[in-house]
C-alpha positions in Angstrom: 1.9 -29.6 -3.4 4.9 -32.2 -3.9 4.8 -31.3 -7.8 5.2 -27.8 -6.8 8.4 -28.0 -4.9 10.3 -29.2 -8.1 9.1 -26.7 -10.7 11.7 -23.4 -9.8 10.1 -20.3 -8.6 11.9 -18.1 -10.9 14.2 -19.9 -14.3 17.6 -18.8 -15.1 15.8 -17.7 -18.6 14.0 -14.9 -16.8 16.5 -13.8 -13.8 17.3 -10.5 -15.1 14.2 -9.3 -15.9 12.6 -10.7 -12.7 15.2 -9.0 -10.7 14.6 -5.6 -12.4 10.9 -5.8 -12.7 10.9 -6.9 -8.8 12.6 -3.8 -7.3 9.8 -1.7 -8.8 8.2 -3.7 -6.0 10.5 -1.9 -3.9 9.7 1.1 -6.0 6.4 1.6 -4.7 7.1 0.5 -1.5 8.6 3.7 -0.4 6.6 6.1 -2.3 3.7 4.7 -0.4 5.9 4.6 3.1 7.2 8.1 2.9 3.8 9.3 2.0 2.2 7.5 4.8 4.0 9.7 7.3 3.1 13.3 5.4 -1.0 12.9 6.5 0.6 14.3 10.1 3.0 16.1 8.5 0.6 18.1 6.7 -2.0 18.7 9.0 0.7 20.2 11.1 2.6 22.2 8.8 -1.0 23.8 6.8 -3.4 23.3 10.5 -5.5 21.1 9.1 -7.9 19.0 10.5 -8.0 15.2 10.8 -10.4 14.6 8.0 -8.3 17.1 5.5 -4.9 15.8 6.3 -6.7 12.0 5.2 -7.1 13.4 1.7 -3.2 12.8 1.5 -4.6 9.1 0.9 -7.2 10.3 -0.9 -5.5 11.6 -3.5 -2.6 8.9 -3.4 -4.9 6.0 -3.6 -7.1 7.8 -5.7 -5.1 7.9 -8.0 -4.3 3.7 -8.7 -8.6 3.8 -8.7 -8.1 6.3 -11.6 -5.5 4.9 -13.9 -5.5 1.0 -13.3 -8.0 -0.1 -16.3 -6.4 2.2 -18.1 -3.3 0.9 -17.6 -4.6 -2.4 -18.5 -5.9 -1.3 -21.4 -2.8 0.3 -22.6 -0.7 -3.0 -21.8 -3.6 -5.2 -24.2 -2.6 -3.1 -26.8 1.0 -3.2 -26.6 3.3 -4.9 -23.8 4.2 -5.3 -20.1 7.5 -3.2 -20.9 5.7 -0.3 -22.6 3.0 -0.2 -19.3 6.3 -0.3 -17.3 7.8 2.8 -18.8 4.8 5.0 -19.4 4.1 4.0 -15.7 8.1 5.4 -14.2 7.4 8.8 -16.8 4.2 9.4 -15.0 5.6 8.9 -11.6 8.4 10.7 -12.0 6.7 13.8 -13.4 4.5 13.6 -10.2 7.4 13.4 -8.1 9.0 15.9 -9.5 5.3 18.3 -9.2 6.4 18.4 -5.6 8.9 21.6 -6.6 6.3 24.1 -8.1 4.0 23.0 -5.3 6.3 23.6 -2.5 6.4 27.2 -3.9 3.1 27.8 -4.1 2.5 26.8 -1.1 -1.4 24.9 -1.9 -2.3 21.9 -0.2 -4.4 21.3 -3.4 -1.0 21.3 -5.4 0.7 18.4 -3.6 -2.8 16.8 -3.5 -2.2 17.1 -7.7 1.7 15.9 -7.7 0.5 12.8 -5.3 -2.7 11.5 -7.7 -0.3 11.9 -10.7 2.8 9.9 -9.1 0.2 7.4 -8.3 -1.2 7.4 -11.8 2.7 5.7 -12.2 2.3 3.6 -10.0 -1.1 2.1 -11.5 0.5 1.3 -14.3 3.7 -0.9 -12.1 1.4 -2.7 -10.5 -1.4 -3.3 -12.8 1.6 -4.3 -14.9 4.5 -5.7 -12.8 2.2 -8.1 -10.6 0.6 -10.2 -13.5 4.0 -9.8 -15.5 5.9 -11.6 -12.5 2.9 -14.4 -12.4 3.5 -15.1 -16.2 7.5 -15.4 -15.9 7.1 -19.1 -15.2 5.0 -22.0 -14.3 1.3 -21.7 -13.2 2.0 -23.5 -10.7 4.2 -21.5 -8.7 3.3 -18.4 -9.7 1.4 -17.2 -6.2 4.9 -18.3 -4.7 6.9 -16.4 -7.3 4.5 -13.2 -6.4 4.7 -13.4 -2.9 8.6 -13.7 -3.2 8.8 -10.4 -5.6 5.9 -9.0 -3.1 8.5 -9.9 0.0 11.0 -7.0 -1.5 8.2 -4.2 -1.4 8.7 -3.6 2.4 12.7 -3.0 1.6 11.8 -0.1 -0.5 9.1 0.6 2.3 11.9 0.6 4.9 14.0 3.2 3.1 11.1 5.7 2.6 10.0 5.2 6.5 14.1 6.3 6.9 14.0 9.2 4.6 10.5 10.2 6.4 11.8 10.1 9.6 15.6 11.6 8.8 15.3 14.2 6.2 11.7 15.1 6.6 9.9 14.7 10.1 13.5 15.5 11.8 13.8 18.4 10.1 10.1 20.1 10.9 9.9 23.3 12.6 6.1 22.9 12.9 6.4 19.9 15.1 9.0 21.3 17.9 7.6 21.5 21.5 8.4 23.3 24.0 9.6 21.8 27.7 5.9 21.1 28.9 5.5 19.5 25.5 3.1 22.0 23.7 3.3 22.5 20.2 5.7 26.0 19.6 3.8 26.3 16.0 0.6 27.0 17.8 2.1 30.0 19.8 3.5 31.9 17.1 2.5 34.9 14.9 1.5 34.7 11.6 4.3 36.2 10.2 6.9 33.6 12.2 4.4 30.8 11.0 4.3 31.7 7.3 8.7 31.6 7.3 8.4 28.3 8.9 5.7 26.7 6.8 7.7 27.8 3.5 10.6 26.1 4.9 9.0 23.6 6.2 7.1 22.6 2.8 10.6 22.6 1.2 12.0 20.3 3.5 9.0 17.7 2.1 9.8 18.7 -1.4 13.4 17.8 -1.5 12.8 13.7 -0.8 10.0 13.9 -3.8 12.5 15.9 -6.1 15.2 13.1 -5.7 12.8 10.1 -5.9 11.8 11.8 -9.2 15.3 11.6 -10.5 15.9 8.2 -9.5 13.1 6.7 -11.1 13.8 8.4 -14.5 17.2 6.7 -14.0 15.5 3.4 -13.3 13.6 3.9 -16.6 16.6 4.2 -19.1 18.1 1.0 -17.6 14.7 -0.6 -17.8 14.5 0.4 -21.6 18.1 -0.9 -21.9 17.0 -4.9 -21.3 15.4 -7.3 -23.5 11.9 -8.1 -21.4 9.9 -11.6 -21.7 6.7 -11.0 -23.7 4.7 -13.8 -24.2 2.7 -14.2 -27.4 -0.7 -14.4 -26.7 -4.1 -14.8 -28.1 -6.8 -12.2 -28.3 -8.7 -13.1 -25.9 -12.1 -11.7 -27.2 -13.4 -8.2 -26.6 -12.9 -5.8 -23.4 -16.5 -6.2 -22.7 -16.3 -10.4 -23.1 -13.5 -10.5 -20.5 -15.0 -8.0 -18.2 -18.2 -10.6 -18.2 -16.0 -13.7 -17.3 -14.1 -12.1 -14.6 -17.5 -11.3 -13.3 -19.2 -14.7 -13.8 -15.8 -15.9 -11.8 -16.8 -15.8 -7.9 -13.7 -16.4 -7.0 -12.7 -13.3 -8.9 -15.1 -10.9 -7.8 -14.9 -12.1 -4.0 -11.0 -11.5 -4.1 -11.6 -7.9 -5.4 -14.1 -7.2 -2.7 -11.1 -8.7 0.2 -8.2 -6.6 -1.9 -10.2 -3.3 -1.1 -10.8 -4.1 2.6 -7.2 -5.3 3.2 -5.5 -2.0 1.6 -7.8 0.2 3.6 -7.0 -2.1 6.7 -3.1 -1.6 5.9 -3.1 2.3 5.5 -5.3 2.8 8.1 -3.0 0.5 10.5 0.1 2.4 8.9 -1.2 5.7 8.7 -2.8 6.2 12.3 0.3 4.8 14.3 1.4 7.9 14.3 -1.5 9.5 15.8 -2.1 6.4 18.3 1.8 6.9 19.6 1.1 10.3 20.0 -1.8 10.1 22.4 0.9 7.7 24.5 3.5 10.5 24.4 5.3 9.5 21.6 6.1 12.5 18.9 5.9 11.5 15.0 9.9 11.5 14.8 10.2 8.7 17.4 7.0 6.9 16.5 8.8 5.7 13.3 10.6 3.9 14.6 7.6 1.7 15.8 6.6 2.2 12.1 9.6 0.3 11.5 9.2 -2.5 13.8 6.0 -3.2 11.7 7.1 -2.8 8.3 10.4 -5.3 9.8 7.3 -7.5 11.1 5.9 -7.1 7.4 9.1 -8.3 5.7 9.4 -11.1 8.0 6.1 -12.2 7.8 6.3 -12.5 3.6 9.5 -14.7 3.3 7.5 -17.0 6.3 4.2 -16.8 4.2 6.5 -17.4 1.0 8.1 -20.5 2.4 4.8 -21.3 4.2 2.6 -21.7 0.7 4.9 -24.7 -0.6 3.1 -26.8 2.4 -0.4 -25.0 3.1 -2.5 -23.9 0.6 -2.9 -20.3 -0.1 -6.3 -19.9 1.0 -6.0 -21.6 4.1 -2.9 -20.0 5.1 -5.0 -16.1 4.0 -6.9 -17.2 6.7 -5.0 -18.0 9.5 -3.3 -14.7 8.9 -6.3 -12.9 8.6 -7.5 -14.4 12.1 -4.5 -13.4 13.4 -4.8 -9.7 12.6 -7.9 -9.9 14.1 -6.6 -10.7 17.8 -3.8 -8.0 17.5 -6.6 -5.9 15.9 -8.5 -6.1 19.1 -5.8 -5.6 21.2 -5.1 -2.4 19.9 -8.5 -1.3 20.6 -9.5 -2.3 23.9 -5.9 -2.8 25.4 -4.6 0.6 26.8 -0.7 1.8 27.1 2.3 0.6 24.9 0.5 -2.8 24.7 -2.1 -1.7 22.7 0.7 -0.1 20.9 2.8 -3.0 20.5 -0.5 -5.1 19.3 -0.7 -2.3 16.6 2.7 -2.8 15.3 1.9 -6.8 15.4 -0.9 -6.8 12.8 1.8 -5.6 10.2 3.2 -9.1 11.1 -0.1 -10.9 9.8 -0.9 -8.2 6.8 2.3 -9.5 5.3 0.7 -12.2 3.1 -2.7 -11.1 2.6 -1.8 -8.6 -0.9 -0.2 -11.2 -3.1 -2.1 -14.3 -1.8 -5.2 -12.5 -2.7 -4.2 -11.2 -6.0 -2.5 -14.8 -7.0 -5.9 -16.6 -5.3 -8.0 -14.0 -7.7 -6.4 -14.3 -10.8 -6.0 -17.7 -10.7 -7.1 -19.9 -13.5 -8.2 -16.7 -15.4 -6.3 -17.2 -18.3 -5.8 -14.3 -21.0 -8.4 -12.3 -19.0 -5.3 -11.4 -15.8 -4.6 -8.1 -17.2 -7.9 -7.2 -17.0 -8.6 -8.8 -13.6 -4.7 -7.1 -12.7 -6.7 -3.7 -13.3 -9.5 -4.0 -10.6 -7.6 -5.9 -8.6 -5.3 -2.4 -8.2 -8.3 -0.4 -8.9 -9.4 -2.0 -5.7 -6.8 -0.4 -3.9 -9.0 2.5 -3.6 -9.8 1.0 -0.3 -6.7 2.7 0.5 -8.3 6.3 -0.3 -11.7 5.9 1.4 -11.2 4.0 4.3 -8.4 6.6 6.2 -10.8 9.7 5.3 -13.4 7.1 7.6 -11.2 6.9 10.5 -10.2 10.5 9.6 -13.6 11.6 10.6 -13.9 9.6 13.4 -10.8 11.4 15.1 -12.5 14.3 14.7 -16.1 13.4 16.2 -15.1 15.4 19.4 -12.3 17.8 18.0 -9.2 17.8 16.0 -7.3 15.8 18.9 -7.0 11.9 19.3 -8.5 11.6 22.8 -11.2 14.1 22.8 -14.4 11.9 23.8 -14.4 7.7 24.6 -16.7 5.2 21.8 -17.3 2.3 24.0 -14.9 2.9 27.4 -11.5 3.8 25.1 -10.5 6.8 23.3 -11.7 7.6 20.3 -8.2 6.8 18.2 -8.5 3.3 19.8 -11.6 3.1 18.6 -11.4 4.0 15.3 -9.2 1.0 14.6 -12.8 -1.1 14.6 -12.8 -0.6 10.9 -9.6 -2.1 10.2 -10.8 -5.2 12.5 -13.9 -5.6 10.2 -11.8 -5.4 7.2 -9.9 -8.3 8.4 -12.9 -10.1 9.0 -13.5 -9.8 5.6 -10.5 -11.0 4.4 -10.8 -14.3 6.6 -13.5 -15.1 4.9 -12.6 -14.9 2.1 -9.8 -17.3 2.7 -12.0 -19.7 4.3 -14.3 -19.4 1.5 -10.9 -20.0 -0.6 -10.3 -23.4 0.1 -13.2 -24.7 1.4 -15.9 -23.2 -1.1 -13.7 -22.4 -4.5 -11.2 -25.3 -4.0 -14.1 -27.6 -3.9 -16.2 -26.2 -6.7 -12.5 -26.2 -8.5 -12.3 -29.8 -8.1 -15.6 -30.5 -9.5 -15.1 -28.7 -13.0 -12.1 -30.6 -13.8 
């Protein structure tokens, strides 16, 4: 560890580009924070059920499951910048979807524009996260990572304020009245068809302008002179697909990715519908969205400066353990407590995305962009496990509270599957540095 606290992070050679490819990081951030928001939004605006409104994620996370070997493929056969720019074309053409499905009105439409937009942002990260891991020494390159990683929750930040200014502020399908009933409910059909067409274009406008935005981050992109490292061939697709495999290590870490993504949407997707059953409307409960994605930031520039004195599997570990308390808390304790321990696991999820990925890839060699690809492809944890907790909202209706699993409500409960997801991801730590290091030691 003492050789690693002289060997820079990031070198002057590389500044540029690391600052440009890191606020893609950013980038994705708050296309996935502004979305998070839109599985209430939706099933308020088109009366959907709770299991429906999950297949925003579906289709969102989907969509990285789709396109992520792909991407990797692509990037083989030419470079990091190339995977970078067809990946900002493709999400800002499925930004910019959101107009012609705003007019027509189809679930199934946005559903479309959101697995395409995602289909961009396969690409950044199967791309952007192994390309900031080669801008400098092996060595650091899980710290380098985690400090890109620790600007992700800015951009996350921004689209949680968009979401909860220009979009969930500005809903006619979530007013209540003084007794705090939902208005939408009481109306005709006629009233509620005016206010679902405005209301739709209210969630267009955001996408529309985030489309144009990232078409302005790709000229300037194209513009600058990108590292590429010259590199050997590495052998066949089918060659490196078998070592990652034969690689424990590897394969473990892509098991832990999918269980922490679908522990962090869940966790960031149902705090709106856990605030609500406290009283809380989605407008307000942002703002406890915010304290966890503030908790998030915090937690990666501790977890950053943490690694140069505990090793990353260990400190995985501790975090993971960590979650697991608050986890439990936010099942079993009732009232804004349990509320307050949901925000608090945000604090200990901070670390767990790029210590995994950098634990994974490690040692890998040529074979990272293929491991990069099913390490994002394993992000599809992200699309199955909210339709999961989607379904068990619904056991007893389309409310939050209709029927209590175990003495507490059923949103409560649904949060068991996050808590087993961090279990997972403790493991996997522990097995990290007591099991891998070990075995580590003995081959060299």
């Amino acid at each position: 560890m003492e050789n690693e606290k002289r060997i820079p992070v990031v070198s002057k050679q590389v500044l540029v580009p690391f600052i440009l490819i890191t606020s893609l990081f950013a980038l994705w951030g708050f296309a996935n924070d502004i979305t998070n928001p839109m599985v209430s939004a939706f099933k308020k605006i088109l009366e959907l059920n709770n299991t429906q409104a999950s297949w925003v994620q579906m289709a969102f996370y989907g969509g990285y499951f789709t396109m992520a070997f792909p991407a990797a493929m692509f990037v083989k056969k030419y470079t990091y910048k190339k995977g970078i720019i067809l990946g900002l074309i493709l999400y800002a053409f499925g930004a910019l979807l959101f107009y012609p499905a705003a007019a027509y009105e189809e679930f199934g439409f946005f559903l479309a524009a959101l697995y395409i937009l995602t289909f961009g942002l396969a690409f950044l990260e199967t791309t952007a996260n192994p390309f900031i891991l080669s801008m400098g020494d092996v060595k650091t390159a899980t710290r380098r990572l985690n400090l890109a990683q620790a600007f992700n929750p800015i951009g996350a930040l921004t689209g949680l304020f968009i979401a909860q200014t220009f979009i969930l502020g500005s809903l006619q399908s979530d007013d209540l009245d003084a007794q705090g009933n939902a208005i939408y409910d009481t109306l005709t059909e006629t009233a509620k068809t005016a206010i679902r067409a405005s209301d739709l274009m209210v969630v267009r406008n955001p996408y529309v302008i985030l489309g144009l935005f990232v078409l302005f981050m790709l000229v300037l992109i194209a513009l600058v002179k990108m590292p590429e490292k010259k590199e050997e061939d590495g052998g066949s697709v089918t060659n490196a697909v078998k070592r990652l495999f034969q690689n424990k290590k590897f394969v473990e870490g892509t098991i832990a990715q999918m269980f922490y993504v679908g522990a962090q949407i869940m966790c960031w997707t149902y705090i709106y519908q856990y605030a609500e059953t406290l009283g809380i409307d989605n407008r307000s409960a942002v703002t406890y969205a915010y304290w966890a994605l503030i908790l998030f930031l915090i937690g990666r520039w501790i977890g950053t400066y943490l690694l140069k004195y505990i090793r990353s599997g260990k400190l995985l570990m501790y975090f993971a353990l960590g979650a697991i308390i608050f986890t439990l808390g936010a099942i079993f304790i009732p009232g804004m407590t349990g509320l307050y321990s949901l925000v608090g696991i945000s604090l200990c999820m901070s670390v767990m995305f790029p210590t995994i990925y950098g634990i994974a890839l490690e040692g890998v060699g040529e074979d990272a962009k293929f491991g990069a690809a099913f390490l994002v492809m394993a992000i599809v944890g992200g699309a199955i496990m909210p339709v999961l907790q989607g379904s068990i909202l619904d056991l007893g209706g389309t409310g939050y509270t209709d029927i209590k699993i175990l003495g507490v409500p059923e949103v409560n409960f649904s949060f068991v599957l996050p808590l087993i997801c961090f279990i997972v991801v403790a493991i996997y730590g522990y097995r990290t540095y007591r099991v891998h290091t070990n075995l580590n030691q003995i081959w060299s």
